[in-house]
N, C-alpha and C positions, 0 to 999 in steps of 0.2 A: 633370516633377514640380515641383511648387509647394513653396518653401522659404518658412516664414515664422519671425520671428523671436522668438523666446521673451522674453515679457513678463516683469520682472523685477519682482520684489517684495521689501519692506523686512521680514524674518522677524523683525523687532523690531516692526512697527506693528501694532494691530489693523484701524487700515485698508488696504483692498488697493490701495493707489493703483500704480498701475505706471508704471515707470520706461525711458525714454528709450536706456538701456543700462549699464554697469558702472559709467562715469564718475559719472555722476548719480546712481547708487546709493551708489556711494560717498562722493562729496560729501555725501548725506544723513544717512548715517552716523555720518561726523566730524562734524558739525553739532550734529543733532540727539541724535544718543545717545549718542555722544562726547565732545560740546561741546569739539570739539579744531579749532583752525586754524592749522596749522604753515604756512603761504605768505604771509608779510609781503610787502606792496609796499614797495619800496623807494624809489620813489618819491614815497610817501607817508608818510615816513621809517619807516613798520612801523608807521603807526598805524591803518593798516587791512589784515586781514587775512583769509584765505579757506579754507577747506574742501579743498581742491582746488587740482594745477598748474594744469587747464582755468579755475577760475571767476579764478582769478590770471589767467592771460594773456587773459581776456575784459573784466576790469577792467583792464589797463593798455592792450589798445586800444581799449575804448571813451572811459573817461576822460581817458590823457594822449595817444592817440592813437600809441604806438611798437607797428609792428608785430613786431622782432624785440626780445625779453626774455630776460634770463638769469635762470631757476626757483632760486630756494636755497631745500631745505628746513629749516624752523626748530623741533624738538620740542624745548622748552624750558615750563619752568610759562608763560610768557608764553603760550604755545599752548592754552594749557586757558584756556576761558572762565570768567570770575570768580576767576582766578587772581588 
């Protein structure tokens, strides 16, 4: 028996873009309809910030190249976009 995996959809968008899995769904979320990014890089002293633990640890190994990171999450007004 064939398991396939359920396409995930934004029930805020009216377009049906489907999404990649939970991670990614929720990233979009915070983003876009949230306008919320609690994951400062630390190494970019918190001057750039992210949606998501995953788009954080994908930005500190692509950019400064560390691949072990310690995630601190930050909800503060800083965290809301145009805060």
């Amino acid at each position: 028996m064939e398991t396939s995996q359920q396409q995930l959809h934004c029930p805020m968008c009216m377009e049906r873009v489907p999404f990649m899995g939970e991670a990614a769904l929720r990233s979009h979320l915070a983003l876009v309809h949230y306008h919320c990014l609690p994951y400062p890089c630390t190494l970019c002293l918190g001057a750039v910030r992210f949606p998501s633990e995953s788009d954080l640890c994908h930005h500190v190994e692509c950019q400064h190249g560390v691949l072990e990171y310690r995630v601190g999450f930050q909800f503060t007004n800083a965290a809301m976009i145009g805060s």
